[in-house]
Backbone as a printed PyTorch tensor [residue, N CA C, xyz], in Angstrom:
tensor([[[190.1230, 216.7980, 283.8870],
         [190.9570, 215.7960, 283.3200],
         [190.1700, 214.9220, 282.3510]],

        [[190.4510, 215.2910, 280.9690],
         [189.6620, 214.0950, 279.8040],
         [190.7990, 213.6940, 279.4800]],

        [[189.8200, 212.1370, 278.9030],
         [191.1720, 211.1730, 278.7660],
         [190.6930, 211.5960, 276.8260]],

        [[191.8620, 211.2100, 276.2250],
         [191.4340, 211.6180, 274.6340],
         [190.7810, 210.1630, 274.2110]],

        [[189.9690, 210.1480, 273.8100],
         [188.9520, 209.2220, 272.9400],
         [189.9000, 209.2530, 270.9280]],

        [[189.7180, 208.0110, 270.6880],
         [190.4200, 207.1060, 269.7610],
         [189.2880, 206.3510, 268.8850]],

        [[189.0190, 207.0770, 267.6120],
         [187.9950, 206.5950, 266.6680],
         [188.7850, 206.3240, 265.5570]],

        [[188.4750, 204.8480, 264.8250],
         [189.1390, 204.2010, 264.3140],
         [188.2840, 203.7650, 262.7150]],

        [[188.2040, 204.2070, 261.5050],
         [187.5290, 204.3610, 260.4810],
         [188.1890, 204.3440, 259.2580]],

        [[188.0730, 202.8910, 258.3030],
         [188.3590, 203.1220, 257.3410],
         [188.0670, 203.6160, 256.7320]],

        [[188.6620, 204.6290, 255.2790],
         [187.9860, 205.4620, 254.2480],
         [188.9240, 205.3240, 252.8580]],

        [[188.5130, 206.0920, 252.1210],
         [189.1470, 206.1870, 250.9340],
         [188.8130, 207.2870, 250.3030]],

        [[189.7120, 208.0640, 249.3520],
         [189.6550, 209.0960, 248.4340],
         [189.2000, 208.7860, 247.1360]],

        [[188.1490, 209.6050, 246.5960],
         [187.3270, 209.1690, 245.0710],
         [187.5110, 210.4500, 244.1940]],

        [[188.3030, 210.2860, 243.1680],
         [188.2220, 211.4980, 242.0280],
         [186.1080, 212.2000, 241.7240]],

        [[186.5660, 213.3660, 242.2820],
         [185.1270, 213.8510, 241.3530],
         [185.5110, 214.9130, 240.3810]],

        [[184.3660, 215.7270, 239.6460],
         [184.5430, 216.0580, 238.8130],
         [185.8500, 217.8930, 239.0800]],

        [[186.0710, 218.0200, 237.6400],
         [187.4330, 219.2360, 238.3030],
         [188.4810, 218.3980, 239.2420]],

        [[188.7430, 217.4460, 239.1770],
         [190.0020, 217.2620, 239.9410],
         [189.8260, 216.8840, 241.6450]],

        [[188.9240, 217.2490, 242.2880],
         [187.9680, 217.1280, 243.6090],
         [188.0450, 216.0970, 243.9280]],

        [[188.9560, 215.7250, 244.7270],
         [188.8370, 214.7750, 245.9250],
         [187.6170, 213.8230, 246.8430]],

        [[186.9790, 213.4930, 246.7370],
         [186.1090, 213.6320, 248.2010],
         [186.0640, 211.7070, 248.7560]],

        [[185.9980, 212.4060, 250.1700],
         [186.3650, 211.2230, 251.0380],
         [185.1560, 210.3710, 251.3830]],

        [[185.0850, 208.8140, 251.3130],
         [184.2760, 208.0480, 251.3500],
         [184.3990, 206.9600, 252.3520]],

        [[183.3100, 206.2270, 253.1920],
         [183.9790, 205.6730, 254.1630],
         [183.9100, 204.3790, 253.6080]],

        [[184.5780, 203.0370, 254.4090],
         [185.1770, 202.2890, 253.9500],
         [186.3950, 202.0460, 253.1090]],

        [[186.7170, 200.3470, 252.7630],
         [187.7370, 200.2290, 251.9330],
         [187.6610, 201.0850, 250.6150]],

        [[188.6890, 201.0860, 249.7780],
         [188.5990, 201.4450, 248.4510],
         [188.3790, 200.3030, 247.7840]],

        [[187.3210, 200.3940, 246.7510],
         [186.7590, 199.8530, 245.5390],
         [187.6790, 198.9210, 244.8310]],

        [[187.6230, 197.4660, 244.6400],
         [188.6740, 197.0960, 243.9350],
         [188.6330, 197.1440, 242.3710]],

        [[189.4750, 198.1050, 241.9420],
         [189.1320, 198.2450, 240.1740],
         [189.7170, 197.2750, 239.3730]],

        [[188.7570, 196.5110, 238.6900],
         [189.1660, 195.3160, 237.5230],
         [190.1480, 196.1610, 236.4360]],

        [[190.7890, 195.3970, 236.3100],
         [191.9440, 195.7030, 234.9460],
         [191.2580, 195.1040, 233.8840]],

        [[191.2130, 195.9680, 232.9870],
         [190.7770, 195.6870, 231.4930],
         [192.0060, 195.0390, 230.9100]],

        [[191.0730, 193.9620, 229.6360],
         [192.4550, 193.7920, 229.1630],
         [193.0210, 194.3710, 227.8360]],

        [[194.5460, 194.3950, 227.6470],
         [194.7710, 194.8720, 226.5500],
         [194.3780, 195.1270, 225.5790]],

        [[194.1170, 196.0210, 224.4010],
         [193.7660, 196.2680, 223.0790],
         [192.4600, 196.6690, 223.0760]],

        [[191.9680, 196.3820, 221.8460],
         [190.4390, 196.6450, 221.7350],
         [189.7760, 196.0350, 220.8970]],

        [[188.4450, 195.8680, 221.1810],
         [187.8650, 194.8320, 220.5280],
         [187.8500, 195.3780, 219.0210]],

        [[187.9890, 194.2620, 218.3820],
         [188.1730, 194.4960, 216.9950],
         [186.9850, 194.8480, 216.5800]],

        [[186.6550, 196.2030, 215.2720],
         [185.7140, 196.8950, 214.9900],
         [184.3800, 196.1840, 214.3570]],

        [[184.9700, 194.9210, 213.6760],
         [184.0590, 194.0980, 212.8660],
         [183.0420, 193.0070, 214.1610]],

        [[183.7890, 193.1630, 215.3790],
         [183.2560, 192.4140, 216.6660],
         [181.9460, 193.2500, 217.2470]],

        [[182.8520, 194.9320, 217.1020],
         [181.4060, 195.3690, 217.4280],
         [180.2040, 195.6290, 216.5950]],

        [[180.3640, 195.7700, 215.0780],
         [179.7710, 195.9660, 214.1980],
         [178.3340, 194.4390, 214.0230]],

        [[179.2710, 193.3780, 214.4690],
         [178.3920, 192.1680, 214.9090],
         [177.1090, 192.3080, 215.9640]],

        [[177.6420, 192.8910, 216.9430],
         [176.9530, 192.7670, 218.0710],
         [175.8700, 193.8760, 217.9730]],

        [[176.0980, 194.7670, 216.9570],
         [175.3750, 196.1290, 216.8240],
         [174.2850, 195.6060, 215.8900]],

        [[174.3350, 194.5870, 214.8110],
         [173.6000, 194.1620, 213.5820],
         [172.8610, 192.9320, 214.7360]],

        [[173.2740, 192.1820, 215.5620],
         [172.3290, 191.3100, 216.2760],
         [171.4120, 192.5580, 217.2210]],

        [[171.8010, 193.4900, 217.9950],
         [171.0010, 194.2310, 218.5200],
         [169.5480, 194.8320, 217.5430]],

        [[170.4450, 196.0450, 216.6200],
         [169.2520, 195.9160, 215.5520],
         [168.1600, 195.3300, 215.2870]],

        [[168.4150, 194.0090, 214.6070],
         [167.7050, 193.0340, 213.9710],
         [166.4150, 192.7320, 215.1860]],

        [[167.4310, 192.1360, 216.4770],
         [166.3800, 192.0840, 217.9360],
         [165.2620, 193.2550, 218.1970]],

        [[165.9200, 194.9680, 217.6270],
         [164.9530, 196.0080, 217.7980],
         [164.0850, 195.7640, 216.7760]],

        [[164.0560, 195.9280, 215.6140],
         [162.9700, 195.6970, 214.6580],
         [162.1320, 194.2760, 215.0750]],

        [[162.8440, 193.1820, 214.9770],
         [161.5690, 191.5630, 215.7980],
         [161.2290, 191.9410, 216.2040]],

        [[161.6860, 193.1980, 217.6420],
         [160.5980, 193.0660, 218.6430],
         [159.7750, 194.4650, 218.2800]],

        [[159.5710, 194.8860, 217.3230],
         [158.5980, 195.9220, 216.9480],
         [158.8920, 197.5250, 217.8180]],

        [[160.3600, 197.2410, 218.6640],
         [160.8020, 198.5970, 219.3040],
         [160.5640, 199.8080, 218.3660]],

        [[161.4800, 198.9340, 217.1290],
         [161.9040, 200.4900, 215.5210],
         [160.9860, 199.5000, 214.7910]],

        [[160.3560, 200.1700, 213.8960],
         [159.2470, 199.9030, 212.9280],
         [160.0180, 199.5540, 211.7120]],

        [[161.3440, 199.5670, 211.8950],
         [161.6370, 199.3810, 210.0400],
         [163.1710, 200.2420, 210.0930]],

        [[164.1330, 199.7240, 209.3000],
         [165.9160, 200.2470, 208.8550],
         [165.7520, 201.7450, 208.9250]],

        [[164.8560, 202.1100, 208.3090],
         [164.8420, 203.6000, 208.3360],
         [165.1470, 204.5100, 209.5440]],

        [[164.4380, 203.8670, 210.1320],
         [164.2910, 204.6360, 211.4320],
         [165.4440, 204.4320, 212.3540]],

        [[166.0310, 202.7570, 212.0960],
         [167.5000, 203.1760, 212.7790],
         [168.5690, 203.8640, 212.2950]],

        [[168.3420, 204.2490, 211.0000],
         [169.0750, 204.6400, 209.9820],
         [169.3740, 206.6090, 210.5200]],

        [[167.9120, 207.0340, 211.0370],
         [167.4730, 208.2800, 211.1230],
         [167.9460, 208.2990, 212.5710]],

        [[167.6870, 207.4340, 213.7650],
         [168.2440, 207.3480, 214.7210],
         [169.5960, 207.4380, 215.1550]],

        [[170.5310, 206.5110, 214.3820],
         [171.9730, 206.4830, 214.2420],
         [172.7720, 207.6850, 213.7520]],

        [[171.8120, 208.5310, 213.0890],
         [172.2530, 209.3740, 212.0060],
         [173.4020, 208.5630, 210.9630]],

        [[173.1730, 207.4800, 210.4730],
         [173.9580, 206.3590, 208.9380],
         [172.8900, 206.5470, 207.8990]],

        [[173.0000, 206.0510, 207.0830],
         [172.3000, 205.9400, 205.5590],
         [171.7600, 205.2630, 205.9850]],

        [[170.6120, 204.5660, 205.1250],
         [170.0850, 203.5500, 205.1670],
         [170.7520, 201.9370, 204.3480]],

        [[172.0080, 203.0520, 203.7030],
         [172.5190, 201.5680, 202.9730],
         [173.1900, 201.4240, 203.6030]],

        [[173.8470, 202.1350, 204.9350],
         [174.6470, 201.6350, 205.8550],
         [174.0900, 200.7400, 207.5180]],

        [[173.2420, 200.8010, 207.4170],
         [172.3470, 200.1370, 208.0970],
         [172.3060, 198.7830, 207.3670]],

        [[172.1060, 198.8750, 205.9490],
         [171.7030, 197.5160, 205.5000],
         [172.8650, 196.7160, 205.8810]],

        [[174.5760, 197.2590, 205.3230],
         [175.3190, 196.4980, 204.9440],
         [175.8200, 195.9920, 206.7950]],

        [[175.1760, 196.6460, 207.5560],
         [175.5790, 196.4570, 209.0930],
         [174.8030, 195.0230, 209.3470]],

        [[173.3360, 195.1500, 208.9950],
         [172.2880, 194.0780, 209.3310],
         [172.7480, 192.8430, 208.6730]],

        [[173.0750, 192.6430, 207.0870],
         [173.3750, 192.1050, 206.6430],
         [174.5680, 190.9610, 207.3690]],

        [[175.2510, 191.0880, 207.9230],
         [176.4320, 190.3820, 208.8360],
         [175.2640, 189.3870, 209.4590]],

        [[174.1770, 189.8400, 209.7070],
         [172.9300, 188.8970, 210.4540],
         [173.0730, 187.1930, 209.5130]],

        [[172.9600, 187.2980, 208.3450],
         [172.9330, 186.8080, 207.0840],
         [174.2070, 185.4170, 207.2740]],

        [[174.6500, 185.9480, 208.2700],
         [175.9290, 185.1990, 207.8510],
         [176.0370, 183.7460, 208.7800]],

        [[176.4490, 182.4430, 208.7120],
         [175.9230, 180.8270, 209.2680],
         [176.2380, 181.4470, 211.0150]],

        [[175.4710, 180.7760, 211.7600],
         [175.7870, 180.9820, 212.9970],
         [176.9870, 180.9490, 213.6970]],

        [[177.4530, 180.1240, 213.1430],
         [179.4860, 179.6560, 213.8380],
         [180.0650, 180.8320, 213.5350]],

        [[179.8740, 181.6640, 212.0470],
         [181.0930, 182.3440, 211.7300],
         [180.5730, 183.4600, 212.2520]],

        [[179.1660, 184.0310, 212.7800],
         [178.6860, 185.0720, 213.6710],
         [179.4090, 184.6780, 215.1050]],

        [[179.9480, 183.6930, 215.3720],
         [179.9600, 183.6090, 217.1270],
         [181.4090, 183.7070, 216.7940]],

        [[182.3440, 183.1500, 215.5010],
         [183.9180, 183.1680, 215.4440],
         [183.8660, 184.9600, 215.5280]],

        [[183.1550, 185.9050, 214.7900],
         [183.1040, 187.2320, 215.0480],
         [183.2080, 187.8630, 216.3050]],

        [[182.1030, 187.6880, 216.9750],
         [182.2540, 187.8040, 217.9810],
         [183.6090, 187.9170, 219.0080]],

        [[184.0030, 186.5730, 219.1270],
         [185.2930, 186.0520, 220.3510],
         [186.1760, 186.6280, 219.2360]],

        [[186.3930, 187.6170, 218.4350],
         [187.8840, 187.5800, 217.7330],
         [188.7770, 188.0200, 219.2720]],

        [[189.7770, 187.7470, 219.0130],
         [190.8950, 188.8130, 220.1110],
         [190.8370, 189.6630, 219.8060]],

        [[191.7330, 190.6580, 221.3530],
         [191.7730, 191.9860, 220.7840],
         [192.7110, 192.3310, 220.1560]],

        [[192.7490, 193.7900, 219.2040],
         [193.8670, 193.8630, 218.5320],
         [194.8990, 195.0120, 219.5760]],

        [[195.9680, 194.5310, 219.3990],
         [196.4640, 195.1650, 220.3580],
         [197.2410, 196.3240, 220.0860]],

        [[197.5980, 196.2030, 218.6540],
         [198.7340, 196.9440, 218.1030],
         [198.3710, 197.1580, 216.6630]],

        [[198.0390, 198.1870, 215.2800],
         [198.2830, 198.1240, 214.4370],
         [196.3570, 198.1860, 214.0150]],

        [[196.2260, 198.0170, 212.7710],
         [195.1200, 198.0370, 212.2230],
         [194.5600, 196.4550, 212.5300]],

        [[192.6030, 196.5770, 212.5360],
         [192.2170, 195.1580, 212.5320],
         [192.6090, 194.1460, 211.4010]],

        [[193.1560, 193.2190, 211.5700],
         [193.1180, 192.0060, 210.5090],
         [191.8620, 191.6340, 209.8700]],

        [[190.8060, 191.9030, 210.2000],
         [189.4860, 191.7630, 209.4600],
         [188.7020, 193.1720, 209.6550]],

        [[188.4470, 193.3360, 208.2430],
         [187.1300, 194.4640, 208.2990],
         [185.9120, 194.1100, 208.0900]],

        [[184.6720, 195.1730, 208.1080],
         [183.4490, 194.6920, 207.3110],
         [183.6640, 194.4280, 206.0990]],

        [[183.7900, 195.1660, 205.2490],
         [184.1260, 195.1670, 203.7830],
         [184.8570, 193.8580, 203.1210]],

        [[185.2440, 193.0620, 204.0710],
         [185.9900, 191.5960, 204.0390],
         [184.9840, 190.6230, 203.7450]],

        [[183.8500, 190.7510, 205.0290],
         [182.6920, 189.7590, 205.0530],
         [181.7080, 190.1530, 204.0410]],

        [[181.5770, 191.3040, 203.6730],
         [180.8020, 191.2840, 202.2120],
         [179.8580, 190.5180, 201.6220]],

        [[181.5060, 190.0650, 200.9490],
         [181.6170, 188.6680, 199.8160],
         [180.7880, 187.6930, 200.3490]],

        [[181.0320, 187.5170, 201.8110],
         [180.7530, 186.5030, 202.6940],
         [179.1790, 186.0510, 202.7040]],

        [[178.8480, 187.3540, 203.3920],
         [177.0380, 187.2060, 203.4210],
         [176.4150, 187.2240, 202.0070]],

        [[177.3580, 187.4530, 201.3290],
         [176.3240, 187.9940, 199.9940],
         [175.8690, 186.2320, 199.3000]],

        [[176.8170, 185.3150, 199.9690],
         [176.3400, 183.8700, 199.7680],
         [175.7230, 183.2920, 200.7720]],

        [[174.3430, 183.1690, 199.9430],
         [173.4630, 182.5170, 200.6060],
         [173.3480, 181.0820, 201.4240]],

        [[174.1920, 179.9450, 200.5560],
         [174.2070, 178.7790, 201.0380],
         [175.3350, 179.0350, 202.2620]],

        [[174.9850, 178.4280, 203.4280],
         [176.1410, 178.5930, 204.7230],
         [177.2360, 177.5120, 204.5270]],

        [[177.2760, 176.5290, 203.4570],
         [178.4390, 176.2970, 203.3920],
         [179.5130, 176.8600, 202.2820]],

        [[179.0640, 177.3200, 201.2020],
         [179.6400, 178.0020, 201.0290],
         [180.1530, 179.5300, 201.4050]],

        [[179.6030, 180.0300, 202.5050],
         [179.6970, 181.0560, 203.4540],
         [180.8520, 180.5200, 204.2610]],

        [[180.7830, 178.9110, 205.0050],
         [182.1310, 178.2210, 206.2080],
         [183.4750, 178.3790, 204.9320]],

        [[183.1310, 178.0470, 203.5470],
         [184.6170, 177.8750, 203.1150],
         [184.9820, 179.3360, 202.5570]],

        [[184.1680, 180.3030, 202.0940],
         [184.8640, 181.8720, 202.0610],
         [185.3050, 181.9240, 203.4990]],

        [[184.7300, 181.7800, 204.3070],
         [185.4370, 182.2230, 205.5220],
         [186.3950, 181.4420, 206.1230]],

        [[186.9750, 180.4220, 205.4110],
         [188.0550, 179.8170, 206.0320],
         [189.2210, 180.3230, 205.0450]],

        [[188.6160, 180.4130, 204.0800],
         [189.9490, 181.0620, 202.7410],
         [190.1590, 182.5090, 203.4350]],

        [[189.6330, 183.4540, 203.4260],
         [189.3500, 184.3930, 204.0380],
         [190.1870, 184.9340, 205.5470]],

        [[190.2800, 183.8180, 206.2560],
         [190.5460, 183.8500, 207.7180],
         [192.4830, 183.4590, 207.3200]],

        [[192.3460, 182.3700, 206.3120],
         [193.9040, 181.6380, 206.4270],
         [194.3760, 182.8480, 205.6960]],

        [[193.7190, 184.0220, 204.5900],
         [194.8490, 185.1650, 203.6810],
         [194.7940, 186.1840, 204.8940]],

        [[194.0890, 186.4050, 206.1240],
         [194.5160, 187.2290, 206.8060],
         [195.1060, 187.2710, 208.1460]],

        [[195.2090, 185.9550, 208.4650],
         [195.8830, 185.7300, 209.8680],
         [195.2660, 186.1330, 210.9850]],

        [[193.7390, 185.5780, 210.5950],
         [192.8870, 185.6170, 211.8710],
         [192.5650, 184.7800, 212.4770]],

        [[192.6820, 184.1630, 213.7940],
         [192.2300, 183.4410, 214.4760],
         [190.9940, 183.0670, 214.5320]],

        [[190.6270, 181.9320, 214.3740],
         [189.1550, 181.3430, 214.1720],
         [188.3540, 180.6920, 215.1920]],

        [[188.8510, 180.1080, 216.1340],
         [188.9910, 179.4600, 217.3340],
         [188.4980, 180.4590, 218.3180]],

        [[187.0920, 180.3920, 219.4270],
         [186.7050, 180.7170, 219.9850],
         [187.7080, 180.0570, 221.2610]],

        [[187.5570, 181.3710, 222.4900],
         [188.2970, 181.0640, 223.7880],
         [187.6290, 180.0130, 224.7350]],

        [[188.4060, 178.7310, 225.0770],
         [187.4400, 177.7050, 225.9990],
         [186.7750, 178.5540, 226.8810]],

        [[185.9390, 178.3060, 227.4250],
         [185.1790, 178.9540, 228.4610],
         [184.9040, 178.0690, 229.6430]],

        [[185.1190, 178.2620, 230.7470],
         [184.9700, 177.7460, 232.4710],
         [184.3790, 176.5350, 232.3340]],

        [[183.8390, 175.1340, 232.5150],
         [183.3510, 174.5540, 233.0270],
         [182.8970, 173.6560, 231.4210]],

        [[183.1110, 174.3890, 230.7910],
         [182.9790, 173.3700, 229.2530],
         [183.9120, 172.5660, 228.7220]],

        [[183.7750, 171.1180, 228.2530],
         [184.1950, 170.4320, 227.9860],
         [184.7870, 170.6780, 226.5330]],

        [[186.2130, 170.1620, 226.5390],
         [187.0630, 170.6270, 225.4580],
         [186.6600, 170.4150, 224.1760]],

        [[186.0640, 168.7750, 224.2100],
         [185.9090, 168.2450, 223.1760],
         [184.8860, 168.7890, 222.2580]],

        [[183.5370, 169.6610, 223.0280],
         [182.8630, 170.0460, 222.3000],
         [183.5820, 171.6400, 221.7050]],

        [[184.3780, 171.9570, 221.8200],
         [185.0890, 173.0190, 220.7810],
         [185.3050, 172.6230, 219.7020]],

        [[185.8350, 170.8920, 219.6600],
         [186.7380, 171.0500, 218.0910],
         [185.5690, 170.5730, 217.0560]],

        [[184.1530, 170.5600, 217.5540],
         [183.0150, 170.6410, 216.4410],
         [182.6300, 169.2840, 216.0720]],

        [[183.2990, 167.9480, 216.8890],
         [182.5810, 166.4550, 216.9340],
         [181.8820, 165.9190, 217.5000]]])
């Protein structure tokens, strides 16, 4: 006479590769939701020209060329990437936080900011880019962020 024994184990099912099932113990994983759209192309093109610039300072790549040869791009496409570097700090960080686009082509390209970097003085760089921002209906305004005070957004 056995009495039946009662084992009690959470688990969960994980996609592997081919379609394959396989069982894992514990809860299931809670997966973050991304949010809508995608980051606009000129956002990543930013973040790719600050990386860069950081590889050459720090003597990683010896020189454009070589990211140029790395990337497999030209070297004049390398430049016109780095170049965005060029541009006043605010309107590099308004790049950055653009929204995403959710629907339709980006409202700003590279080929937009150009004009932009190709002026040297940064204030005349803030007012192309405010003419610039009002003919294309881009949002300029970085997203408040947690624990920061409002007032230092509106730039007083």
């Amino acid at each position: 006479m056995s009495t039946g024994v009662t084992v009690t184990k959470q688990i969960y099912f994980s996609m592997r590769s081919r379609g394959r099932r396989e069982m894992k113990p514990g809860p299931a994983p809670i997966t973050e939701t991304t949010p809508e759209g995608s980051v606009p192309r000129v956002s990543r093109l930013m973040a790719l020209a600050i990386k860069m610039d950081g590889l050459i300072r720090s003597g990683a790549v010896p020189d454009q060329a070589d990211i140029a040869r790395i990337g497999h791009v030209t070297r004049a496409r390398v430049t016109q990437i780095l170049n965005l570097t060029l541009l006043a700090p605010d309107i590099q960080e308004a790049i950055l936080f653009l929204p995403r686009v959710r629907r339709g082509r980006d409202p700003l390209r590279e080929t937009h900011l150009r004009e932009v970097a190709a002026l040297p003085d940064w204030s005349r760089q803030r007012l192309k880019w405010s003419q610039l921002t009002a003919n294309t209906s881009v949002p300029t305004g970085r997203p408040h962020l947690k624990g920061e005070p409002v007032e230092s957004l509106s730039g007083s």
